[in-house]
PLY file of the C-alpha trace (Angstrom):
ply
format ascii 1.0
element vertex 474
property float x
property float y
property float z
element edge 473
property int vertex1
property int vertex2
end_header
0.00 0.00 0.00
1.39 3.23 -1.14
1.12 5.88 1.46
2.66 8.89 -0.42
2.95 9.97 -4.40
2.93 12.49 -6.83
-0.14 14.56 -7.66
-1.21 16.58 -10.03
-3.72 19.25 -9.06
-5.54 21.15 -11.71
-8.02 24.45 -10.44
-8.16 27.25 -12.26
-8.22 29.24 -8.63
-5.20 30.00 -8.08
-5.48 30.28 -3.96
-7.73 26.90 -3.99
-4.26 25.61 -5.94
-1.91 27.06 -3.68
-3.90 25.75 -0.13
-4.14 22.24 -1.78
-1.05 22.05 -2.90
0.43 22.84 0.88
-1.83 20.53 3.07
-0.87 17.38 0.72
2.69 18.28 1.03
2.37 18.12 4.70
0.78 15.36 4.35
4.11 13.93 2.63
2.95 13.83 -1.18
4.91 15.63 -3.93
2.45 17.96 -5.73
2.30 19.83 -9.02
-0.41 22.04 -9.82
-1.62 23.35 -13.56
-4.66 25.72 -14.51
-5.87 24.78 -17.31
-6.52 21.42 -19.37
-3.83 22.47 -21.68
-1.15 22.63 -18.94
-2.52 19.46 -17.59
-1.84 17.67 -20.66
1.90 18.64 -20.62
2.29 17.11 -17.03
0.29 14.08 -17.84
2.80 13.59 -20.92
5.73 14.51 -18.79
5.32 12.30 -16.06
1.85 10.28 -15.15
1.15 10.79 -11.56
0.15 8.24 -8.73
-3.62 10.73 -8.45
-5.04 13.47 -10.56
-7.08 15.54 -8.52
-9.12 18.39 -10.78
-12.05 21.27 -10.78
-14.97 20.28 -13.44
-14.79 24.19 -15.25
-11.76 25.45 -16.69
-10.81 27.85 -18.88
-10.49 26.09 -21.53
-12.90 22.75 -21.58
-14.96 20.70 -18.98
-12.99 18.78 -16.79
-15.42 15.54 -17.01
-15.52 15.70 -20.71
-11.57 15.31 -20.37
-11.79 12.85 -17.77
-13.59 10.43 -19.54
-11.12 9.86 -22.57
-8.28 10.35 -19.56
-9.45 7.06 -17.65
-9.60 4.93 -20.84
-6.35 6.03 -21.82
-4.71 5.29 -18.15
-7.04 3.16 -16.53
-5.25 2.71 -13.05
-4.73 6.11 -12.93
-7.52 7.88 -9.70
-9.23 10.90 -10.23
-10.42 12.82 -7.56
-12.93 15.11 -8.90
-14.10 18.68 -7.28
-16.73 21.43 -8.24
-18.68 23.78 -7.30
-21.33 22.59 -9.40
-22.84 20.76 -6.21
-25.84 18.68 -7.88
-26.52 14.92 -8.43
-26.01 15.10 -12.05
-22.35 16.44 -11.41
-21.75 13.16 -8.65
-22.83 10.57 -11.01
-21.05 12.00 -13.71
-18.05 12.19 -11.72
-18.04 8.38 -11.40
-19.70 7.17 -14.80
-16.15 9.00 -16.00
-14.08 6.68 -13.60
-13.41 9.48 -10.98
-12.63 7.66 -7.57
-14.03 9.84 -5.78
-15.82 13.46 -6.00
-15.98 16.25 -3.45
-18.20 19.31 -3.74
-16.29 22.97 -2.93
-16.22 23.99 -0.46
-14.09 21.10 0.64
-12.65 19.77 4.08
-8.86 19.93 3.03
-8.93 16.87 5.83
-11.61 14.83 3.86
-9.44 15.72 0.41
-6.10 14.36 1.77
-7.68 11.02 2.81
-9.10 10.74 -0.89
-5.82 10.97 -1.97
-4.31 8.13 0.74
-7.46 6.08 -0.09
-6.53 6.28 -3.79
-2.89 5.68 -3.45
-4.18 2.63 -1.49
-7.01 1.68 -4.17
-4.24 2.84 -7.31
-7.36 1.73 -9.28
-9.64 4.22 -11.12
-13.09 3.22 -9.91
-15.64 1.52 -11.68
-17.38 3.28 -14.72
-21.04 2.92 -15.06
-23.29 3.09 -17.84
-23.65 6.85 -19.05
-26.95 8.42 -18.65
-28.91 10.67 -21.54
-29.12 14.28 -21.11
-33.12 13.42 -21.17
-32.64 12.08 -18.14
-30.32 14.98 -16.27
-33.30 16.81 -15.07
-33.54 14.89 -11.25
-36.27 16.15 -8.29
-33.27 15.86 -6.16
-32.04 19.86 -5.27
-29.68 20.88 -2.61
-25.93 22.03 -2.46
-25.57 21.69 1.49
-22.86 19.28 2.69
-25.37 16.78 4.02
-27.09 16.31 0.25
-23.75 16.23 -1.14
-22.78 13.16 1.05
-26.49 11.67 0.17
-25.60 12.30 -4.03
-22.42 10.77 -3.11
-23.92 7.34 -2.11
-26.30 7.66 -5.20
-23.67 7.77 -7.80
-21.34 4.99 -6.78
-24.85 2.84 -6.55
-26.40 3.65 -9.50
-24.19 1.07 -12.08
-24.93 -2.42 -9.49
-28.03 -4.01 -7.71
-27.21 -3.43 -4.36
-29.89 -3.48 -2.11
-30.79 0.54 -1.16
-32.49 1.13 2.29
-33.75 4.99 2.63
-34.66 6.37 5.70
-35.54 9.72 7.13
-38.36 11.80 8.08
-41.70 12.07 6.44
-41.71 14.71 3.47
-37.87 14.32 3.19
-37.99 13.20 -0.58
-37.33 9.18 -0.09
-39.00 8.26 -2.94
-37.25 10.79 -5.19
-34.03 9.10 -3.84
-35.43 5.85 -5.27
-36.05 7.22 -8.41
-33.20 8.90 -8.66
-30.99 5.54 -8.02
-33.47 3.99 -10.60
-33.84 6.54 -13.60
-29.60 6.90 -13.07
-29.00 3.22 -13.27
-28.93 0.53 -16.03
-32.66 -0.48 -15.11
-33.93 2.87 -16.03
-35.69 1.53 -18.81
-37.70 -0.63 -17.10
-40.86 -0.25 -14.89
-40.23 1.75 -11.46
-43.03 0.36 -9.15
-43.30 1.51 -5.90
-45.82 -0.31 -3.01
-46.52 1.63 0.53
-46.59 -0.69 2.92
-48.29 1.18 5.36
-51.77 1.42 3.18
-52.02 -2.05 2.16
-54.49 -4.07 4.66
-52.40 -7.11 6.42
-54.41 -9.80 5.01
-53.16 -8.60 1.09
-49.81 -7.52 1.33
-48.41 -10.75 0.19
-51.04 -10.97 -3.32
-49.90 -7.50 -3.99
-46.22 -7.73 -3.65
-46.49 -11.35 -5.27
-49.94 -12.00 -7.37
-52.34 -14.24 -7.10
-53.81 -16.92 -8.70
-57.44 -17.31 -9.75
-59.57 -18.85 -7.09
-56.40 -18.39 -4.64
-59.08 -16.52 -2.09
-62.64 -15.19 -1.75
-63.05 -12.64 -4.40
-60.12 -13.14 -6.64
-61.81 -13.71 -9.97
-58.93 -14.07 -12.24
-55.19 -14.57 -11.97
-53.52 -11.20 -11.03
-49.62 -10.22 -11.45
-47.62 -8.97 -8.09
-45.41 -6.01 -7.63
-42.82 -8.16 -8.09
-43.76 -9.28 -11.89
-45.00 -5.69 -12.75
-41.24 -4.41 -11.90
-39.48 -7.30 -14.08
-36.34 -6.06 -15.11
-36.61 -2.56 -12.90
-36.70 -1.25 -9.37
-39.42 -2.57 -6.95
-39.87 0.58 -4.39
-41.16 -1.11 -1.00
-41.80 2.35 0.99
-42.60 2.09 4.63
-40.92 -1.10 5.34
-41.34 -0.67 8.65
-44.92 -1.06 8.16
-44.59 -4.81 7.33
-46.18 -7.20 9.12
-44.29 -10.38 10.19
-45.84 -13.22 8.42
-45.09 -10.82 4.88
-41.22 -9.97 6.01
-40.57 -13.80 6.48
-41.53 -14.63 2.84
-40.05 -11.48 1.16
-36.92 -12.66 3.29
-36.85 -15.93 1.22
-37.26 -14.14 -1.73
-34.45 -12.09 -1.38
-32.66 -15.04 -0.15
-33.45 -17.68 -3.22
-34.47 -14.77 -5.75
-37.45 -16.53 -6.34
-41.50 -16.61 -5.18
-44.50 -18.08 -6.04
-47.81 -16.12 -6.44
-50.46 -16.93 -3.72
-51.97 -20.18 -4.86
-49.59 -20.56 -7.45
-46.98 -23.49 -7.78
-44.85 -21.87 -10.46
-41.89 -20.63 -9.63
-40.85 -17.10 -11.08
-37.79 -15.48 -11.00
-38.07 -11.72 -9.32
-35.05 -9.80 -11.57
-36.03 -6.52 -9.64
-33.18 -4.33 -7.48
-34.90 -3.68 -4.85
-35.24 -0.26 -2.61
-36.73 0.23 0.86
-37.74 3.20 2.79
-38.24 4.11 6.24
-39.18 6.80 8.58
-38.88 4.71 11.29
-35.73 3.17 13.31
-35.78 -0.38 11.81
-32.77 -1.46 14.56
-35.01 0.03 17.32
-37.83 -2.59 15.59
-35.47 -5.48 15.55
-34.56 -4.86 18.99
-37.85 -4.73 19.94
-38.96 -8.04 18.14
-41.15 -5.85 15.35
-39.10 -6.86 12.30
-36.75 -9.45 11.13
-33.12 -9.02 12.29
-32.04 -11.05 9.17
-34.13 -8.93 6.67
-33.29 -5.81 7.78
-29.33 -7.11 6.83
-30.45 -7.57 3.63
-32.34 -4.71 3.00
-29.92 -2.16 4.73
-26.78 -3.15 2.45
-26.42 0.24 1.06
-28.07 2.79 3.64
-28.61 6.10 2.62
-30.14 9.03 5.38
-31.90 12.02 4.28
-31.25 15.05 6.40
-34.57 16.90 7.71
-35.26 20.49 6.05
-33.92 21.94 9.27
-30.46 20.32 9.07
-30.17 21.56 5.82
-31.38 25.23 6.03
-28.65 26.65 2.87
-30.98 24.68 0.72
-34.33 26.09 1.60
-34.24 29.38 -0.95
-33.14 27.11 -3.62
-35.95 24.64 -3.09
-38.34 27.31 -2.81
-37.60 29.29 -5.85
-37.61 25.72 -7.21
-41.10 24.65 -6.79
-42.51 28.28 -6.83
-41.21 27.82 -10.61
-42.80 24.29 -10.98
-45.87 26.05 -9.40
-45.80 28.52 -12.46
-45.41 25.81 -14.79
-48.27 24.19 -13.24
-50.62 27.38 -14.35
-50.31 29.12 -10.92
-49.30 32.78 -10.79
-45.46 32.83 -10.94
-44.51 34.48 -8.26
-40.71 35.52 -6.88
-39.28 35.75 -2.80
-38.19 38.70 -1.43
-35.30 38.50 0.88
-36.88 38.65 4.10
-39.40 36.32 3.18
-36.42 33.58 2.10
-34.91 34.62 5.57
-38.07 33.65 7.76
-38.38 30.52 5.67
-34.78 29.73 6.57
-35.63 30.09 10.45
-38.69 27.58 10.00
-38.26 23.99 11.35
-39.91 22.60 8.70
-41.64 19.51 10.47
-42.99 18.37 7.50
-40.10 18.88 5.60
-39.64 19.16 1.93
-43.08 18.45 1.31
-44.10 21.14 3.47
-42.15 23.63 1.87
-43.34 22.40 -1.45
-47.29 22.86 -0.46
-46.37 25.81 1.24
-44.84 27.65 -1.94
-47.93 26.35 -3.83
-50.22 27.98 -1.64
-48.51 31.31 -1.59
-48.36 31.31 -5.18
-52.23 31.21 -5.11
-52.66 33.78 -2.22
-50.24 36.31 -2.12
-51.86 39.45 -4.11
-48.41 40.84 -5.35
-45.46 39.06 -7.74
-43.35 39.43 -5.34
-43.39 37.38 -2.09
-42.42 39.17 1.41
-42.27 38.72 5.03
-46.15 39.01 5.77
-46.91 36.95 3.37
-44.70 33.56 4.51
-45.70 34.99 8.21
-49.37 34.55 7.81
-48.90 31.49 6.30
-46.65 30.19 9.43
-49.21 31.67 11.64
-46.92 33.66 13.10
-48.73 36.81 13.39
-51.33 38.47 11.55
-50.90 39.99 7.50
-49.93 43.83 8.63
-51.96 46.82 8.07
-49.90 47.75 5.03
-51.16 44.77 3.16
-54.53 46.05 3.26
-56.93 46.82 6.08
-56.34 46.35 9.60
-55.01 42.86 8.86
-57.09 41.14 11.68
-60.28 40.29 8.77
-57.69 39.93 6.31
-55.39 37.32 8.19
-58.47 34.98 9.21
-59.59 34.64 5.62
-56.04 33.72 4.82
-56.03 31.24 7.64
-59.26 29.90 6.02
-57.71 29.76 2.83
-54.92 27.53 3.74
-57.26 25.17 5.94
-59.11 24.63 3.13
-56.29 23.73 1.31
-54.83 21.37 3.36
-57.56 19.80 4.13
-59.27 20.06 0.62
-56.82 20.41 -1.71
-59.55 20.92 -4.56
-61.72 23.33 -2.62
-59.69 26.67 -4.18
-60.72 25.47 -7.80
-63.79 23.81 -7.32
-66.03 26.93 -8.09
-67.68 27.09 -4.79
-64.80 29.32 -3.13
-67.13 32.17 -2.99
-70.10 30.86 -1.19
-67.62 29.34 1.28
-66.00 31.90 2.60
-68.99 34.36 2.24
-70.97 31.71 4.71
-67.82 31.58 6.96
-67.63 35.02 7.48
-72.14 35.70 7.70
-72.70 33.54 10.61
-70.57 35.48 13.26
-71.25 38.95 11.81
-75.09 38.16 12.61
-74.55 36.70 15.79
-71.84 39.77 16.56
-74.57 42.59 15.12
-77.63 40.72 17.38
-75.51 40.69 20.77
-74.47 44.20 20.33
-78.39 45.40 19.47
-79.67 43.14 22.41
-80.91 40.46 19.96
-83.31 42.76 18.27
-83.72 41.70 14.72
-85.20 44.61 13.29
-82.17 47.03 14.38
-79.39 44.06 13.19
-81.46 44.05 9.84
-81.30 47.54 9.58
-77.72 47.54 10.57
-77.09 45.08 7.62
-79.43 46.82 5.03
-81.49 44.14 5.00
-85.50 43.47 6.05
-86.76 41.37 8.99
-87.92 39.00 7.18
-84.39 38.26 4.89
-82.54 38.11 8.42
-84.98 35.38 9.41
-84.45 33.16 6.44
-80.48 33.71 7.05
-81.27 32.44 10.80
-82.78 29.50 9.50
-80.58 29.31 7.30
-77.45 29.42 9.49
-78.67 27.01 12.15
-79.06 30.35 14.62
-81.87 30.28 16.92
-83.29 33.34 17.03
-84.14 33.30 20.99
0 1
1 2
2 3
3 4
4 5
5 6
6 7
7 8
8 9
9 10
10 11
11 12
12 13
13 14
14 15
15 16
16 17
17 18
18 19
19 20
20 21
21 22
22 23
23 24
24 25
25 26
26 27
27 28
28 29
29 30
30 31
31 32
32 33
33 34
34 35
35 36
36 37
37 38
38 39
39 40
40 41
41 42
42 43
43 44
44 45
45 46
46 47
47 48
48 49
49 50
50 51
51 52
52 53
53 54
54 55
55 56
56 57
57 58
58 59
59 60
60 61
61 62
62 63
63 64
64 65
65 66
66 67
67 68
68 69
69 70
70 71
71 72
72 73
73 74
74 75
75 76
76 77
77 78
78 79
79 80
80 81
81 82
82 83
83 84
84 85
85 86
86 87
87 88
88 89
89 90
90 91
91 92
92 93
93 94
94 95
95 96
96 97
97 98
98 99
99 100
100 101
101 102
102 103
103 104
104 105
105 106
106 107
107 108
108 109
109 110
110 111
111 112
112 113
113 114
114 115
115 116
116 117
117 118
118 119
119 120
120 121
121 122
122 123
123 124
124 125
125 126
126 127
127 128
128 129
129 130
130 131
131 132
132 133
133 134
134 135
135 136
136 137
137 138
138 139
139 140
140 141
141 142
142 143
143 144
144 145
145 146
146 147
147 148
148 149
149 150
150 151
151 152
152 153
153 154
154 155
155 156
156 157
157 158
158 159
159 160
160 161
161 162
162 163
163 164
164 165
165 166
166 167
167 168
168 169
169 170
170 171
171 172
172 173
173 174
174 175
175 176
176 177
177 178
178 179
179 180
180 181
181 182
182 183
183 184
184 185
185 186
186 187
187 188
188 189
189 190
190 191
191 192
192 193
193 194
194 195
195 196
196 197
197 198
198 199
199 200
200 201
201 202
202 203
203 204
204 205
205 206
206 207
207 208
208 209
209 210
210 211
211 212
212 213
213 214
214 215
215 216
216 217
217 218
218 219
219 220
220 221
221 222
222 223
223 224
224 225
225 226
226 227
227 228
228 229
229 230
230 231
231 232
232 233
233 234
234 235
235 236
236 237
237 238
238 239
239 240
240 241
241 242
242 243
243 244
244 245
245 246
246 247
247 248
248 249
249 250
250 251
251 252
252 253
253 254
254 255
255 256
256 257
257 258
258 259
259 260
260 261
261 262
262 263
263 264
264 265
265 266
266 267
267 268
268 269
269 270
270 271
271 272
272 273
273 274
274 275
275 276
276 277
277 278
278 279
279 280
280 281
281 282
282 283
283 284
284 285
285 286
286 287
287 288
288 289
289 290
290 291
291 292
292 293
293 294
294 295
295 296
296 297
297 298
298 299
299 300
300 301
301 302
302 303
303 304
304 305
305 306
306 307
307 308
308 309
309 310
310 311
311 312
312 313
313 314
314 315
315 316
316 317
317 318
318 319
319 320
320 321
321 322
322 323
323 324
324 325
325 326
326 327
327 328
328 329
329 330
330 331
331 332
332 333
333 334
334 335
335 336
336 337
337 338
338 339
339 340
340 341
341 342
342 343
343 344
344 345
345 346
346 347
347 348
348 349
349 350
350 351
351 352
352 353
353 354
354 355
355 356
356 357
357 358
358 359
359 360
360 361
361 362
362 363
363 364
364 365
365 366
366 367
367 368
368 369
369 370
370 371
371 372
372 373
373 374
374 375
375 376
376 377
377 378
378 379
379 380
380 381
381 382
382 383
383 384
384 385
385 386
386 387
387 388
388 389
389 390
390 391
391 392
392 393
393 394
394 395
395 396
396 397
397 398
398 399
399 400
400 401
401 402
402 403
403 404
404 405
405 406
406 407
407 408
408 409
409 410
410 411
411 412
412 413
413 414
414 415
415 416
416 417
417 418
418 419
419 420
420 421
421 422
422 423
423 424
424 425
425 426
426 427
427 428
428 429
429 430
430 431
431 432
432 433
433 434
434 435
435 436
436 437
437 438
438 439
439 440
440 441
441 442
442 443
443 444
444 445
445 446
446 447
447 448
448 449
449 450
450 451
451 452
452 453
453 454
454 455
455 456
456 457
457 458
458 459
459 460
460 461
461 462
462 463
463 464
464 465
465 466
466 467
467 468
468 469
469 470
470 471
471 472
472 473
């Protein structure tokens, strides 16, 4: 094992050169540095060294573009790849080239010095996957904080084998987009991605849906129907909510992970499941095992390859880049576009975000609906927080204002469709009537002929609006 070598670093920066080039000679390694692909090329010719380490844009070409003739030219020869283009595409592109390893600036000079021992050790230059279309470039997955960058990390060296992915994190973190992402990346992508939530299938059918069933196999089950596991032949079988699983279904899916084979219920052919398989969780799996709620030996062989997602509020640099992000998709959705103002992306910073992600996301769509002006400010993302009420300046006295807002977003959490549906109007309207009557009778003593008068309406309208209402006029 080779603990010290020569090493060409390539940045067109020349202070990122110069503070590289010092810690890995203290470290003991000989260093050279270049700044553009040109100069590169005379060191390579001059003298290959034991690891390349080099920024994606330079002057004068793309670093990856070059790295991908480089390792089929010196195939033992490890790359360590940096950028400050921090996204998913960048990782996975990093290693489809044969990088051994890629780190996102800014960089932990620490972190970048055991690269280099760990690809002295390796002297190999990683494994190259199959390259991906630019039709497929355009991933959910958005964040350039250090915690994503460690999560794109684990996608890219995944994405070329059929190791066994097990996701967890908190509701709303984006677990199935992780899935996806490991599928529509990866050599299966153009097979079927199906995904199956544990959680909302009853007990007693878990096992015909992940497996199918034959005809007459139970009450009700007219004709023969395919499982999960044939629909995803050839792809990526999602199981989401693993945790969810009762016992009797982790045994068998155990054996078929085991054997890579199953039977459908009341079937006695067997069928061979060619599916990678991914699992999610938002729940501790070795609290479970220790507990006697799941299978110590399954969750071994679903947690080969385990990949965390950081909650919103670990990851708070990403939250104005995810907002501007689905206030877009928003737009492109036929909502009003609509842009944040700085103190708005400032309170939504300071959130914590309990349902995460998906929070944000339904947050940003409601905003786009409600907020009367393009652009987006502090009252706005206040009111919808619940923080305090819309101020004056937005219109009004803000208290009226603020509790038809708060209406607003109940009804669209709790019926998404109700701001569309056409009956928005008479909603609110009959929100607001019934305690302006009842407020108008207490203050006039419950005389109905001053609160009609007060509301420019007769007796006999306020009556049928009693009745109406449910109010009893006594």
């Amino acid at each position: 094992m080779k603990l010290h070598g020569q090493v060409l670093v390539v940045d067109d920066d020349a202070a990122i050169r110069t503070v590289v080039a010092q810690a890995l000679r203290r470290a003991g390694h000989q260093v050279t540095t270049a700044a553009t692909l040109a100069e590169m090329e005379v060191h390579l010719a001059a003298a290959l060294p034991d690891v390349l380490i080099t920024d994606v844009m330079l002057p004068d070409g793309n670093g990856l573009d070059r790295l991908e003739r480089l390792t089929g030219e010196h195939p033992g020869l490890p790359v360590i790849v940096l950028s400050a283009q921090n996204t998913l595409t960048t990782a996975v592109r990093s290693t489809e080239a044969g990088a051994y390893d890629y780190l996102p600036k800014p960089f932990d000079l620490d972190v970048l010095a055991r690269a280099v021992s760990g690809a002295l050790a390796r002297g190999d230059g990683g494994g190259k996957g199959e390259p991906i279309g630019e039709e497929d470039r355009a991933l959910p997955l958005i964040g350039r904080s250090p915690a994503m960058q460690d999560v794109y990390r684990i996608i890219a060296r995944v994405v070329s084998n059929d190791l066994t992915v097990l996701i967890s994190g908190e509701s709303g973190t984006g677990k199935e987009l992780v899935a996806r992402a490991v599928h529509d990346l990866g050599p299966r992508r153009n097979a079927p991605f199906v995904a199956i939530n544990m959680a909302a299938i009853p007990r007693e059918l878990i096992e015909a849906e992940l497996f199918g069933h034959e005809r007459g196999a139970f009450t009700g089950a007219q004709a023969r129907s395919a499982g999960r596991f044939e629909q995803a032949a050839g792809g990526t079988l999602f199981l989401d909510e693993i945790g969810d699983m009762p016992m009797e279904a982790q045994t068998r899916l155990l054996r078929v992970l085991q054997s890579g084979e199953f039977t459908t219920v009341g079937g006695a052919r067997t069928i061979r499941a060619d599916v990678r398989i991914v699992a999610a969780t938002n729940k501790d799996l070795a609290v479970l095992v220790a507990g006697g709620q799941f299978r110590e030996d399954l969750f071994y062989r679903l947690n080969v390859v385990p990949v965390t997602l950081p909650a919103l509020r670990s990851r708070r640099q990403d939250v104005a880049l995810l907002a501007r992000h689905f206030l877009d998709r928003a737009a492109e959705s036929g909502l009003p576009r609509k842009s944040l103002d700085d103190a708005a992306i400032a309170i939504l910073e300071r959130h914590d975000w309990p349902g995460n992600v998906r929070e944000l996301e339904n947050m940003m769509r409601r905003v786009a609906v409600l907020s009367r002006d393009d652009r987006i400010g502090e009252g706005d993302i206040l009111a919808m927080l619940g923080e305090r009420p819309v101020t004056p300046s937005q219109g009004g006295d803000g208290g009226i204002e603020a509790a038809v807002l708060a209406l607003l977003d109940r009804l669209a959490i709790e019926e998404p469709g109700a701001l569309a549906d056409g009956t928005l109007y008479d909603r609110v309207i009959g929100e607001v009537e019934r305690p302006l009557i009842l407020a108008l009778l207490a203050r006039h003593g419950q005389n109905q002929l001053r609160a009609a008068k007060a509301l420019g309406i007769n007796r006999n309208t306020l009556r049928k609006r009693l009745d109406s209402l449910g109010i009893d006029p006594g």
